[in-house]
C-alpha positions as a Markdown table, in Angstrom:
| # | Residue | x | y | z |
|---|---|---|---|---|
| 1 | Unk | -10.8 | -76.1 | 6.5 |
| 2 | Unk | -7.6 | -76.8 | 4.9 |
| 3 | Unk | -4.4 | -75.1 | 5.6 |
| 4 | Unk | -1.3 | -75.0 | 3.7 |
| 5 | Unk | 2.4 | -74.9 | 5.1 |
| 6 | Unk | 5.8 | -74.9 | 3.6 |
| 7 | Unk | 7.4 | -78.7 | 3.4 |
| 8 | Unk | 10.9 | -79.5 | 5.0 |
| 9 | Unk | 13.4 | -79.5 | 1.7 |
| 10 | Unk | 14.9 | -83.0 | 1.1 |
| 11 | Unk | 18.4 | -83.1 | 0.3 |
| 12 | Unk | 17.6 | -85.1 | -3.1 |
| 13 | Unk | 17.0 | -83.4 | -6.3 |
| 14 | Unk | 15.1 | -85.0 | -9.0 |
| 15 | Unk | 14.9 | -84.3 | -12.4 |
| 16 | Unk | 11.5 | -83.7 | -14.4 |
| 17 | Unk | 11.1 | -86.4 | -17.4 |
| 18 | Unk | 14.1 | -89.0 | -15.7 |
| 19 | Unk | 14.1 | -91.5 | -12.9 |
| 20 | Unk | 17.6 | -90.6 | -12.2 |
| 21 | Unk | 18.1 | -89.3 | -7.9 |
| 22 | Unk | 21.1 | -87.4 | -7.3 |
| 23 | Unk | 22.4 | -86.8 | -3.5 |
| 24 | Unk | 25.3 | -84.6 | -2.8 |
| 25 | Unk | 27.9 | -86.7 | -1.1 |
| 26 | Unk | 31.4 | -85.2 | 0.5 |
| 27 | Unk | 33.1 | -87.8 | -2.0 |
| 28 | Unk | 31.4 | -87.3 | -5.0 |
| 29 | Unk | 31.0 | -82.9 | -6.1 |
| 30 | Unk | 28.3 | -82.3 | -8.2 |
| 31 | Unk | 28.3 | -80.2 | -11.2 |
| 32 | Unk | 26.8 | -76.4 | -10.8 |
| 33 | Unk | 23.4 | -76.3 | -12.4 |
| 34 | Unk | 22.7 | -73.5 | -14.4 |
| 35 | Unk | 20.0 | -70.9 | -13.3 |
| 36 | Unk | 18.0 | -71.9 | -16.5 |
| 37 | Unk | 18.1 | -75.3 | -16.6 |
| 38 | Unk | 17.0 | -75.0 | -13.0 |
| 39 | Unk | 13.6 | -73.3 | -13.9 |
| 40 | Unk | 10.6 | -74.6 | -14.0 |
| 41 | Unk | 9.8 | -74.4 | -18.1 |
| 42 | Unk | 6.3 | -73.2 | -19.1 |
| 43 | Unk | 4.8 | -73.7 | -22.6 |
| 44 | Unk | 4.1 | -70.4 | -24.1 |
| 45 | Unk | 0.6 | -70.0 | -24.6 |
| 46 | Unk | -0.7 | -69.3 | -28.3 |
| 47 | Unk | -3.5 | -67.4 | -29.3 |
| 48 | Unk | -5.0 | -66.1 | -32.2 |
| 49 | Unk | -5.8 | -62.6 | -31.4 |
| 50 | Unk | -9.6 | -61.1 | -30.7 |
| 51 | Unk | -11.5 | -60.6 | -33.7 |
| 52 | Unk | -11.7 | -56.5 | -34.0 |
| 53 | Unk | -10.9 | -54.2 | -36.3 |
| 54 | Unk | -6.9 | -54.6 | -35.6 |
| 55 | Unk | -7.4 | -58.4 | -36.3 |
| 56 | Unk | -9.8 | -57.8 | -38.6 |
| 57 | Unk | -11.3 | -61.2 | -40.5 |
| 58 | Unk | -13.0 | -62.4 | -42.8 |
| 59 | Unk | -16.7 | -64.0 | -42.8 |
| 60 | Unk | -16.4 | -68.4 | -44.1 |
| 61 | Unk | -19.3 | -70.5 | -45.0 |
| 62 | Unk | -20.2 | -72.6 | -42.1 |
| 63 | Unk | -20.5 | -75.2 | -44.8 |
| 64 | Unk | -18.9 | -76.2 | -47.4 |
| 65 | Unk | -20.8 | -76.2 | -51.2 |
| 66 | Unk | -22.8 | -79.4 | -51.6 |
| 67 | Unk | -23.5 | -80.4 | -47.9 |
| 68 | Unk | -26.6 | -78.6 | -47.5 |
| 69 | Unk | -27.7 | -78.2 | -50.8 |
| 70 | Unk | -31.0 | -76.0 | -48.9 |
| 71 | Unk | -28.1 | -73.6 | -47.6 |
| 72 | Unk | -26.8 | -73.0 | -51.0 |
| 73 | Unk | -30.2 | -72.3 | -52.4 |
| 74 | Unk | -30.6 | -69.8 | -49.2 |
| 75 | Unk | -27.7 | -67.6 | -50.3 |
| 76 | Unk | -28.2 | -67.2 | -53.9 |
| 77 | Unk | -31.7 | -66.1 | -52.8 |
| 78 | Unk | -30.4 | -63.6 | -50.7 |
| 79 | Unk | -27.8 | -62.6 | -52.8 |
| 80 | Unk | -29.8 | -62.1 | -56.3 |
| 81 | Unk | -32.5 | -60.2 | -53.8 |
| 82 | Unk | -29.4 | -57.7 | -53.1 |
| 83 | Unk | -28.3 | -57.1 | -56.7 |
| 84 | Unk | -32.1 | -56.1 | -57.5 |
| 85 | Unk | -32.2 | -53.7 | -54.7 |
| 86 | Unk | -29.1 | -52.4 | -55.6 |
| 87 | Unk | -30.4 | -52.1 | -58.8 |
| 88 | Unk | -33.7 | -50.2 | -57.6 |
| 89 | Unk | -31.3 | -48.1 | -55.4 |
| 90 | Unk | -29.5 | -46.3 | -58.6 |
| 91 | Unk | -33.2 | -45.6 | -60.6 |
| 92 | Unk | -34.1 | -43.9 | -57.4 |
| 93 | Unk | -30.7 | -42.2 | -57.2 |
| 94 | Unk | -30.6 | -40.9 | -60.9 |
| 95 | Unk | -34.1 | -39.8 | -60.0 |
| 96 | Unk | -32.8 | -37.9 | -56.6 |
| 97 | Unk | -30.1 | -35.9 | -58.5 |
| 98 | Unk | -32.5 | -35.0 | -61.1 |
| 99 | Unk | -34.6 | -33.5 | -58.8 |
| 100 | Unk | -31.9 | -31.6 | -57.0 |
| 101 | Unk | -30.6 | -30.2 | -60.5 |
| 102 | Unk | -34.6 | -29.1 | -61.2 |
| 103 | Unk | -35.0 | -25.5 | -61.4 |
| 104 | Unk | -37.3 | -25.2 | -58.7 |
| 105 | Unk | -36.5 | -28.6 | -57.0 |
| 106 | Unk | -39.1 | -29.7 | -54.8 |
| 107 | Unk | -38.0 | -30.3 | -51.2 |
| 108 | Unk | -40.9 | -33.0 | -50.0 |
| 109 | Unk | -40.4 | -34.9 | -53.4 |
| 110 | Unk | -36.2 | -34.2 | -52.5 |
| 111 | Unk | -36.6 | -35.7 | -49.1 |
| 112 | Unk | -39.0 | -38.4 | -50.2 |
| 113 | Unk | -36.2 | -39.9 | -52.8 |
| 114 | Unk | -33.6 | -39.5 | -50.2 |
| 115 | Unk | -35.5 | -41.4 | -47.2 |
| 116 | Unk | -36.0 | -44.5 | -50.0 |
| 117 | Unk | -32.7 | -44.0 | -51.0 |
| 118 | Unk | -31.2 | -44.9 | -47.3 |
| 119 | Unk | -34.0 | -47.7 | -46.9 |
| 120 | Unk | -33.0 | -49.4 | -50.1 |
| 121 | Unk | -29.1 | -49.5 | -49.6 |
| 122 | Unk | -30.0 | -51.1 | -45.8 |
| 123 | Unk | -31.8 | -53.7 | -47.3 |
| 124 | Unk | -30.0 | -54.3 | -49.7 |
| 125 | Unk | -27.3 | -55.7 | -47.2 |
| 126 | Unk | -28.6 | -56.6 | -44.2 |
| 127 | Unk | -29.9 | -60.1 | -45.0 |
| 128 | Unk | -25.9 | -60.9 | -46.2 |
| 129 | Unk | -24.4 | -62.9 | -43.6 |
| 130 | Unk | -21.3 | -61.2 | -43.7 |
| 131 | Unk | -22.8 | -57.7 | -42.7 |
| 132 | Unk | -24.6 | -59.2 | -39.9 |
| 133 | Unk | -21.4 | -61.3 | -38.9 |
| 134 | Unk | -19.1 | -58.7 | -38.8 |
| 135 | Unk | -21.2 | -56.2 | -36.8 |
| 136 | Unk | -21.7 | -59.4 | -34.4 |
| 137 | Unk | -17.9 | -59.6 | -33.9 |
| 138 | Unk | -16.9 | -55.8 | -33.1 |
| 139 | Unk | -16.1 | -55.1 | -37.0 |
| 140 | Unk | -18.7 | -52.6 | -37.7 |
| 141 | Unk | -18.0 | -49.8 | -40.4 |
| 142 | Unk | -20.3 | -46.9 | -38.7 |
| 143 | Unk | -19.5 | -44.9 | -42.3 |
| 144 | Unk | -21.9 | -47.9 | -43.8 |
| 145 | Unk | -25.6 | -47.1 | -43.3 |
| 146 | Unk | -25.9 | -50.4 | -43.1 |
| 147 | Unk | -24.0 | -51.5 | -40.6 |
| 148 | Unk | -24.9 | -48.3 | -37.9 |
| 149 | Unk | -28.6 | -49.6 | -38.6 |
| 150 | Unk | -27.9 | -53.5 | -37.8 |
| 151 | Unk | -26.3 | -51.7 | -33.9 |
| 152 | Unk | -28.6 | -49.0 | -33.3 |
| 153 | Unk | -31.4 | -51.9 | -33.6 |
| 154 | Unk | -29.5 | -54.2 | -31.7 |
| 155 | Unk | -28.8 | -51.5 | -28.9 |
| 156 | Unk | -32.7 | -50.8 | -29.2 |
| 157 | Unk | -34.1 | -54.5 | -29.5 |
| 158 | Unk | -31.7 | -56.5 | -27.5 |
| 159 | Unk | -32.0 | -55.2 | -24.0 |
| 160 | Unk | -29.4 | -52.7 | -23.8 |
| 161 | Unk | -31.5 | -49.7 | -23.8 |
| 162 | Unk | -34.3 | -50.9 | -22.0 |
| 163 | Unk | -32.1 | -52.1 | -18.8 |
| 164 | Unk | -30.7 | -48.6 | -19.1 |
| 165 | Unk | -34.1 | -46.9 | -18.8 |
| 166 | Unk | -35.0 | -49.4 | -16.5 |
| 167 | Unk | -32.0 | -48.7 | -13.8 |
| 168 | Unk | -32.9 | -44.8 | -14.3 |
| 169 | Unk | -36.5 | -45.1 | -13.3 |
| 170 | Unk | -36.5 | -47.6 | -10.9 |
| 171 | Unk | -33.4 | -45.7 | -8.7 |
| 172 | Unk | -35.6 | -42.0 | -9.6 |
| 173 | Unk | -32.8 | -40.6 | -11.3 |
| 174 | Unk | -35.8 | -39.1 | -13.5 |
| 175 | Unk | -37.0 | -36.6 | -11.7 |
| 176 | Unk | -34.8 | -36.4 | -9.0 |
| 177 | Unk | -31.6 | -35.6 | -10.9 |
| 178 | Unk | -33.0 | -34.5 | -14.4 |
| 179 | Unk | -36.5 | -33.5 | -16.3 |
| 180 | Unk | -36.7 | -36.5 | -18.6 |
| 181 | Unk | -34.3 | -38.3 | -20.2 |
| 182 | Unk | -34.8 | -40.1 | -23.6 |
| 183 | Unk | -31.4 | -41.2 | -25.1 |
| 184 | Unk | -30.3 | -41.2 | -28.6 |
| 185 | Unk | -27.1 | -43.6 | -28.7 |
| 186 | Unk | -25.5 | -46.1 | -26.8 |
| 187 | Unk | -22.6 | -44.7 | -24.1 |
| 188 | Unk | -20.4 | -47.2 | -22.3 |
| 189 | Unk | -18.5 | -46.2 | -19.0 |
| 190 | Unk | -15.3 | -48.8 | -18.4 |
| 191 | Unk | -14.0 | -48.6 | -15.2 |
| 192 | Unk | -10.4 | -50.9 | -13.7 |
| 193 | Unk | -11.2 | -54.0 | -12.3 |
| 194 | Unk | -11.7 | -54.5 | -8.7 |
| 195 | Unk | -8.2 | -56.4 | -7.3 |
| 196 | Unk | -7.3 | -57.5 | -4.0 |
| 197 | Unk | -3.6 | -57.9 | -4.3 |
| 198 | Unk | -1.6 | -55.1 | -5.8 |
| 199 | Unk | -0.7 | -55.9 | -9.4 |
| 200 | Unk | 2.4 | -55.3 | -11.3 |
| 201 | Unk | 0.5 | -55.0 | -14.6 |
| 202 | Unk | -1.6 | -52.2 | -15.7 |
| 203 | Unk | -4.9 | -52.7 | -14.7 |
| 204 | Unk | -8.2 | -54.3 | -17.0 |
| 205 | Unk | -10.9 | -52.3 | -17.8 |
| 206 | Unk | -14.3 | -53.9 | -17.8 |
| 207 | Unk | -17.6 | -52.4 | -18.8 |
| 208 | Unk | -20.3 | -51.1 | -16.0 |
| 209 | Unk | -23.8 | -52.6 | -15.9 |
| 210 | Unk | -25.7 | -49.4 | -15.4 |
| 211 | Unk | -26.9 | -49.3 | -11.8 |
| 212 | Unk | -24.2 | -51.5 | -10.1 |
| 213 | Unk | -22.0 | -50.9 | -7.6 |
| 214 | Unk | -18.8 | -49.9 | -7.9 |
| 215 | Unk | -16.1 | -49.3 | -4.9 |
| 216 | Unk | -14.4 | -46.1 | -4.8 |
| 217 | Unk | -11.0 | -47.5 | -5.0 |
| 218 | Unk | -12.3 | -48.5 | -8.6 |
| 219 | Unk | -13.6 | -44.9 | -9.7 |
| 220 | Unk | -10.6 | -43.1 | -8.2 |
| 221 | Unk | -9.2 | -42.1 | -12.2 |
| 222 | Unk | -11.6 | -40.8 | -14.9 |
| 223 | Unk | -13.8 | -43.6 | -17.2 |
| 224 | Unk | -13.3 | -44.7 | -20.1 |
| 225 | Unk | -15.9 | -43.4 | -22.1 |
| 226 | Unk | -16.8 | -45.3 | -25.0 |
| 227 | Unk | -19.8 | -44.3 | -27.8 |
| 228 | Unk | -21.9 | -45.7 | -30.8 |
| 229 | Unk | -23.3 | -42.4 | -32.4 |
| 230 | Unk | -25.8 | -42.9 | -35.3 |
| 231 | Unk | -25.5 | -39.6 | -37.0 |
| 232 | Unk | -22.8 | -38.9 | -39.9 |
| 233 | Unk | -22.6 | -35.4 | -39.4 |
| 234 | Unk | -20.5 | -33.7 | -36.7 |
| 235 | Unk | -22.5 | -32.6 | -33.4 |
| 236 | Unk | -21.1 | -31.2 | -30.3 |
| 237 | Unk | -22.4 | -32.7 | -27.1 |
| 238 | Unk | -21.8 | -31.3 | -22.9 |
| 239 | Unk | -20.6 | -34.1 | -20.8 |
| 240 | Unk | -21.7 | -33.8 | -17.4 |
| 241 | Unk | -21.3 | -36.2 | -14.2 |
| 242 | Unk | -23.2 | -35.2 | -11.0 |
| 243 | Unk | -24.5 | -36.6 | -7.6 |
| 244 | Unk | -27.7 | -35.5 | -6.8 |
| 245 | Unk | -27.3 | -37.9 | -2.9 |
| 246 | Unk | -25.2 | -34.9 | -1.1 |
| 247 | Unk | -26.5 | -34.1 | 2.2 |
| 248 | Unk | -27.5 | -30.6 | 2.6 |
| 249 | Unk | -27.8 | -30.0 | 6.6 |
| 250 | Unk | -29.1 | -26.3 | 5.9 |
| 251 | Unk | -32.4 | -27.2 | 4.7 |
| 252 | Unk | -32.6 | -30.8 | 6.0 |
| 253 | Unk | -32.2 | -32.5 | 2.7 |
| 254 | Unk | -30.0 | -33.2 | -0.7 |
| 255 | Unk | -28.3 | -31.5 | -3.0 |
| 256 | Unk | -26.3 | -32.1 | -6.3 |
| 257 | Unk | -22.6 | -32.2 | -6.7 |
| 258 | Unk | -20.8 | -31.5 | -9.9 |
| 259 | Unk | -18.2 | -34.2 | -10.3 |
| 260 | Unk | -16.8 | -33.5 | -14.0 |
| 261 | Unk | -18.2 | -31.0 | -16.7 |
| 262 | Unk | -16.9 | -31.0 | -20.5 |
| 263 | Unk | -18.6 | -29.2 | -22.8 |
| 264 | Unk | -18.2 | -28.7 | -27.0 |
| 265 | Unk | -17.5 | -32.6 | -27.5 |
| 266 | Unk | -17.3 | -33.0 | -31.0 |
| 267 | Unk | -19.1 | -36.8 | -32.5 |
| 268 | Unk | -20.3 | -39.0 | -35.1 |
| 269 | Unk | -20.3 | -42.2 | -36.1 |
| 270 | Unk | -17.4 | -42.2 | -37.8 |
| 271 | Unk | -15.1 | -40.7 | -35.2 |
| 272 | Unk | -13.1 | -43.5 | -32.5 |
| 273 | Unk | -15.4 | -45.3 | -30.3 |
| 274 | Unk | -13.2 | -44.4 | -27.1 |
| 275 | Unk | -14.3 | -40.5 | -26.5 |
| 276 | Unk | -10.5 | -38.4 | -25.9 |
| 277 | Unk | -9.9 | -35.1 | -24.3 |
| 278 | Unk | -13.0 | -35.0 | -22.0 |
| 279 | Unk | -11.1 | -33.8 | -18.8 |
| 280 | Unk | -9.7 | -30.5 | -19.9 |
| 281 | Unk | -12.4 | -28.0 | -18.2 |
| 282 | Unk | -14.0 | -28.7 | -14.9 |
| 283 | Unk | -11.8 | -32.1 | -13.9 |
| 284 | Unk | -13.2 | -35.2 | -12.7 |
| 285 | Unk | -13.4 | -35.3 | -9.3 |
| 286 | Unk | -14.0 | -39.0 | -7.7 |
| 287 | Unk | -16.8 | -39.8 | -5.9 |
| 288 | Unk | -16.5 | -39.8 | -2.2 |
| 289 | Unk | -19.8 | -40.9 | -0.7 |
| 290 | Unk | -19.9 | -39.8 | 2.4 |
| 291 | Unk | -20.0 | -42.1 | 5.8 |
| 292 | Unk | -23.6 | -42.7 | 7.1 |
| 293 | Unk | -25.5 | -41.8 | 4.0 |
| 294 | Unk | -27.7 | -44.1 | 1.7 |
| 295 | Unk | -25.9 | -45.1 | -1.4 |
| 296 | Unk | -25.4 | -42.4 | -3.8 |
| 297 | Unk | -26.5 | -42.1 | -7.7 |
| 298 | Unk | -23.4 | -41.2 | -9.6 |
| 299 | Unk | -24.8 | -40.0 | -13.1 |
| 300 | Unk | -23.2 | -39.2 | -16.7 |
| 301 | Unk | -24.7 | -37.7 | -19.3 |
| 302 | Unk | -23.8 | -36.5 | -23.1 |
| 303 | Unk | -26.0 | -33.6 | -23.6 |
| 304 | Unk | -26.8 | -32.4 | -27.3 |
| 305 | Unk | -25.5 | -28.5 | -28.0 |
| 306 | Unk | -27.0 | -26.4 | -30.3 |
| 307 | Unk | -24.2 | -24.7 | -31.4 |
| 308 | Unk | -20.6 | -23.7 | -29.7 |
| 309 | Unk | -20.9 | -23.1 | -25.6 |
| 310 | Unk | -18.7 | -21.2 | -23.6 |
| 311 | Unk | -18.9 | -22.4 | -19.8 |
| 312 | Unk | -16.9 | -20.7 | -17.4 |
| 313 | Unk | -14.5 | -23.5 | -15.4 |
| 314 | Unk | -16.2 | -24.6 | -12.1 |
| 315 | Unk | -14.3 | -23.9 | -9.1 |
| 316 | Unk | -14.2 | -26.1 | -6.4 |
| 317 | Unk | -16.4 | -24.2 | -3.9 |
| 318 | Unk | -19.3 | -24.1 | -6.2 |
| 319 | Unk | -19.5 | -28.1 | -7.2 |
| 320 | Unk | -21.4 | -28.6 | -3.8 |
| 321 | Unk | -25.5 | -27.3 | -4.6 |
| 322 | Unk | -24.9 | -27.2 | -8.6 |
| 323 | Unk | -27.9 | -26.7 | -9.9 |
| 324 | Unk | -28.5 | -28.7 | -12.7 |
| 325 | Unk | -31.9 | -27.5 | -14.2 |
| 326 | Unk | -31.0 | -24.3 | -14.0 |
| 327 | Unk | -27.3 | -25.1 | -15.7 |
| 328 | Unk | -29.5 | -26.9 | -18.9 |
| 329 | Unk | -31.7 | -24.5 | -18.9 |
| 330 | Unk | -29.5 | -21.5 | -19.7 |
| 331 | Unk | -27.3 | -23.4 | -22.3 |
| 332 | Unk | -30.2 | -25.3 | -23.7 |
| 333 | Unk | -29.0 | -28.7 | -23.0 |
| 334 | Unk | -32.3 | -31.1 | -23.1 |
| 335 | Unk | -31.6 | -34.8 | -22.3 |
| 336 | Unk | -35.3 | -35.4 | -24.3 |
| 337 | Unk | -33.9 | -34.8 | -27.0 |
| 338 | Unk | -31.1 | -37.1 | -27.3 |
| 339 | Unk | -27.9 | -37.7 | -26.2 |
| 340 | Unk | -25.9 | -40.8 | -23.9 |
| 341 | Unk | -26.5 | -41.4 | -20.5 |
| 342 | Unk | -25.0 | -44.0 | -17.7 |
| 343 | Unk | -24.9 | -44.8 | -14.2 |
| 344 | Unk | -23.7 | -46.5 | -11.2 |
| 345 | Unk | -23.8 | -46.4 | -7.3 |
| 346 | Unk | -21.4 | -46.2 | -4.3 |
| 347 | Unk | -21.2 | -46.7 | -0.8 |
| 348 | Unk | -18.6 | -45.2 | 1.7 |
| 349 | Unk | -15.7 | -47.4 | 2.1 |
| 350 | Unk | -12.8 | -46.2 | 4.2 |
| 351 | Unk | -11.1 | -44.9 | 0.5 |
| 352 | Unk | -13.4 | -42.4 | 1.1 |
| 353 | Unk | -11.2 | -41.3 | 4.0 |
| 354 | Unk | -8.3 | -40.9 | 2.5 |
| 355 | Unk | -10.1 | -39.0 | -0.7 |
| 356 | Unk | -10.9 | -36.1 | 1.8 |
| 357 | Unk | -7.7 | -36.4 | 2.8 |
| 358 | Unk | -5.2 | -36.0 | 0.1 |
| 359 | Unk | -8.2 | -34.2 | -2.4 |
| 360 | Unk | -9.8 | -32.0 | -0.1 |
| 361 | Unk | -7.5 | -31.4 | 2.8 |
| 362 | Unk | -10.4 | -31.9 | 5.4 |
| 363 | Unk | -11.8 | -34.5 | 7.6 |
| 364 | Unk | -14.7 | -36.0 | 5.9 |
| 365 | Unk | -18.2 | -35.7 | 7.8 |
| 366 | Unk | -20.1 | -38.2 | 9.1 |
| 367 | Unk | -23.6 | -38.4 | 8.9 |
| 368 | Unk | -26.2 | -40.6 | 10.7 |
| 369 | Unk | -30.4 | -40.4 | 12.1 |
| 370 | Unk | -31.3 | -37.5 | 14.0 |
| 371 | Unk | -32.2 | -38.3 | 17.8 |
| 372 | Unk | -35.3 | -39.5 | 18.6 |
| 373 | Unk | -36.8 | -37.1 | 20.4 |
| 374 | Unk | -38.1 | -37.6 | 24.0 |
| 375 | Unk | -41.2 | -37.1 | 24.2 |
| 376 | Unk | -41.1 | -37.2 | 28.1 |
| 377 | Unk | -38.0 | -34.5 | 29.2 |
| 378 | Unk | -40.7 | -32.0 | 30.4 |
| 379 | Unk | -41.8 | -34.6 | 32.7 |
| 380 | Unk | -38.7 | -36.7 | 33.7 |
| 381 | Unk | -37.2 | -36.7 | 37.3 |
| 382 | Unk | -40.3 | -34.8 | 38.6 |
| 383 | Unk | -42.3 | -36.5 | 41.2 |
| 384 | Unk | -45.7 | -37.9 | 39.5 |
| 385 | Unk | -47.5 | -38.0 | 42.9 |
| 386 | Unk | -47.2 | -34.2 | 43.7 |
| 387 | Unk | -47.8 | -31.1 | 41.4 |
């Protein structure tokens, strides 16, 4: 293995770019250096910045007109199959507000129009390969049916959903935690980066694969919570992040504990992709596996309201045993009917110590295999040979 040590400084100083040595001689001063000159000079790295909808861009031909002479033909396919869409789209519009202005309008005939209405003006732009670049490179316009169809299929087709599901089945988070669970958008959790060295900068978020693990160093603060709602209209939705791997000693098994509860979350596809004010009601509390248990299942969910909730604030005492089913139950929050869902899993690292320290004020239990019993203590030290 290779080591490295600090060399012996020479008494020579040689200039970057020259040939020139210098040595500082009793006879001959030098002239002072200044403190700039002295530094090591870096080039400045340039860089455009990320495409996103702060740097937005816009979509160029790959190639130029005449290379490909097949790739011209291509678009003005596309394009003249647009316009006659577009064209079909305002006949079935003109034919939509007709019927709504009828006297007595017909609401299958009403819904009928509306449903081809919405199909038309989606394929009318999703073969153009700007709308399909632009969603590809984080410029989506969710207010464009168009556009919140080319990311819900993407989210539905391209694996995202399906490894989701997959990490929730396969670690039983459905039916130990929850019912059912059936998804209806995509929800992101970011959490800080994992560093070794503490850092002067703030620190990078990166998004969690659902079903990793994640220290709990990292999950000390509150995720970010980021969305991609399909609907237009506004809904209100109950966050809710529990950890259904507590010990309970009492009956010999596990309980749920309520880590963060936020409910009458207002969303649509229009509002910011980064979800605000979510930790004004019961506050996030991190997770603290505790020492000698299996690795816990640290859950979040965006359930759908039917109307405005009022939830009474969660006090500390009662996180430990929340129960869940019964919580859903009696606000009618059902997570088969829609809503986001995540999650991740932790260990016990000593973090954990100093959680129970500073958060709860207690010394953190530890946990571990019941003795195996003896099945001879009846027996031992008595003499076998005489009753």
């Amino acid at each position: 293995m290779f080591t490295l040590r600090r060399l012996q400084s020479h008494s020579s100083t040689r200039f970057f770019g020259t040939s020139v040595t210098l040595r500082a001689t009793s006879s001959s001063p030098t002239a002072p250096v200044p403190e700039e000159a002295s530094r090591r000079r870096r080039p400045l790295k340039t860089r455009r910045p990320r495409i996103s909808l702060e740097h937005p861009r816009e979509w160029k031909r790959p190639l130029a007109y005449g290379v490909l002479p097949a790739f011209d033909e291509a678009l003005k396919f596309i394009k003249a199959d647009s316009e006659a869409l577009k064209l079909e789209m305002q006949d079935v519009q003109a034919s939509l507000k007709a019927a709504n202005q009828a006297a007595e309008p017909d609401p299958v005939a009403t819904k009928q129009l509306e449903e081809k209405s919405n199909y038309l003006d989606i394929q009318s732009e999703i073969n153009l390969p700007e709308a399909q670049w632009k969603c590809a490179n984080g410029m989506a316009d969710m207010a464009k049916a168009v556009d919140r169809h080319i990311i819900e299929r993407r989210w539905r087709k391209e694996g995202a959903l399906d490894l989701l599901m997959e990490r929730i089945h396969q670690m039983h988070v459905v039916p130990d935690a929850f019912p059912d669970l059936h998804p209806s958008f995509d929800l992101r959790v970011s959490f800080p980066v994992h560093q070794t060295k503490v850092a002067l900068t703030p620190p990078k978020y990166k998004f969690v694969e659902p079903g990793v693990y994640l220290l709990p160093e990292q999950t000390v603060d509150p995720p970010r919570l980021h969305k991609d709602v399909f609907h237009t209209d506004e809904r209100l939705y109950t966050l809710i992040m529990v950890d259904p791997d507590v010990p309970d000693e009492a009956n010999n098994t596990y309980q749920s504990f309520l880590h963060w509860l936020q409910p009458n979350i207002s969303l649509s596809a229009t509002s910011p992709s980064l979800i605000h004010n979510i930790n004004s009601h019961t506050k996030y509390i991190p997770p603290h596996p505790q020492k000698g248990t299996p690795y816990h299942r640290y859950t979040i969910l965006l359930l759908p309201q039917r109307s405005h909730i009022d939830v009474p604030v969660v006090e500390m005492d009662k996180r430990i045993g929340f129960p869940v089913r019964e919580f859903m139950a009696s606000y009618e929050l059902d997570p088969s009917t829609g809503g986001g869902a995540h999650m991740w899993r932790g260990e016990w690292n000593p973090t954990v110590s100093i959680i129970y320290r500073d958060l709860f004020k207690t010394d953190e239990p530890v946990y571990g295999k019941p003795p195996k019993p003896d099945r001879y203590a009846d027996v031992r030290g008595k003499n076998r040979y005489f009753m």
